[in-house]
C-alpha positions, 0 to 999 in steps of 0.5 A: 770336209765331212760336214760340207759333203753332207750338207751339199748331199742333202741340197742334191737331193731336194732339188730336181737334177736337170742333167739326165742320167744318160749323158753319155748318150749325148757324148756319143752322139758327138763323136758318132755325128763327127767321126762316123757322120761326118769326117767318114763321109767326107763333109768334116775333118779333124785331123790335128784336132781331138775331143776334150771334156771340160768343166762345162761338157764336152765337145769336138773341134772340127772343120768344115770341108772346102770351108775356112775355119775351125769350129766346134760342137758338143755338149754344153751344161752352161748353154743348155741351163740357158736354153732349155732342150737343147744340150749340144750346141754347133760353135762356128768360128768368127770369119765363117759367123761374119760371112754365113747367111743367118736368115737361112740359119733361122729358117732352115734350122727353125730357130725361134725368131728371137734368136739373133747371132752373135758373133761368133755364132752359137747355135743350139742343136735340137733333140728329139725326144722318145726317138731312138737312138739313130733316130736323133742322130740322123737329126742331129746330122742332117741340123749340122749338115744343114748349117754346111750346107749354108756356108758352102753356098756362101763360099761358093758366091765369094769364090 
């Protein structure tokens, strides 16, 4: 109870916090990449689907436009404890992680040459820092519109 609370208390507040203050910003930027970057524009769509908080951030389920799939992007505390500096990851589901070109992915997106996908992929989503805020969110799009981009190539050479 009380002294269970205390203790862990005292822990907090000797070790430096890695999850910012403004964590909500990262939210935001989700919803505002899926709902008014995305699916306004056309590139996404969501219908069926809705944003969920869990025990390890948030997120939101989406797909791509004229590409087979469900996928999903958000805020994971997990990924980003494993990946210093990048809090929002982009998982693509395994038929388009199978398909997709992943030399592109790395280049285009400037992966670090140790990154080999998995299947299904995790991408990380860079953020830039001391940037505004439609600053990093223009980033943000146009890294997920790159990684459209790149599956709709592939769907159009399997057409």
């Amino acid at each position: 109870g009380r002294e269970n609370r205390a203790v862990y208390q005292r822990q907090l507040t000797q070790q430096p916090l890695r999850v910012p203050r403004h964590i909500s910003d990262l939210y935001r930027i989700v919803s505002d990449l899926v709902n008014a970057r995305g699916v306004d524009t056309g590139w996404m769509d969501t219908s069926g689907l809705r944003a969920a908080a869990s025990w390890d951030g948030y997120g939101r389920s989406f797909r791509f436009a004229r590409v087979e799939g469900r996928h999903w992007i958000g805020v994971s505390f997990e990924f980003w404890g494993d990946e210093e500096g990048a809090p929002i990851w982009l998982y693509l589901d395994e038929e388009l992680s199978q398909a997709i070109d992943a030399d592109a992915l790395r280049c285009q997106l400037l992966l670090p040459d140790h990154w080999e996908p998995d299947v299904p992929i995790w991408l990380p989503i860079r953020i830039r820092l001391g940037a505004s805020y439609d600053d990093v969110l223009d980033d943000v799009v146009s890294q997920v519109k790159t990684v459209y981009d790149i599956a709709l190539e592939r769907v159009a050479k399997n057409s």
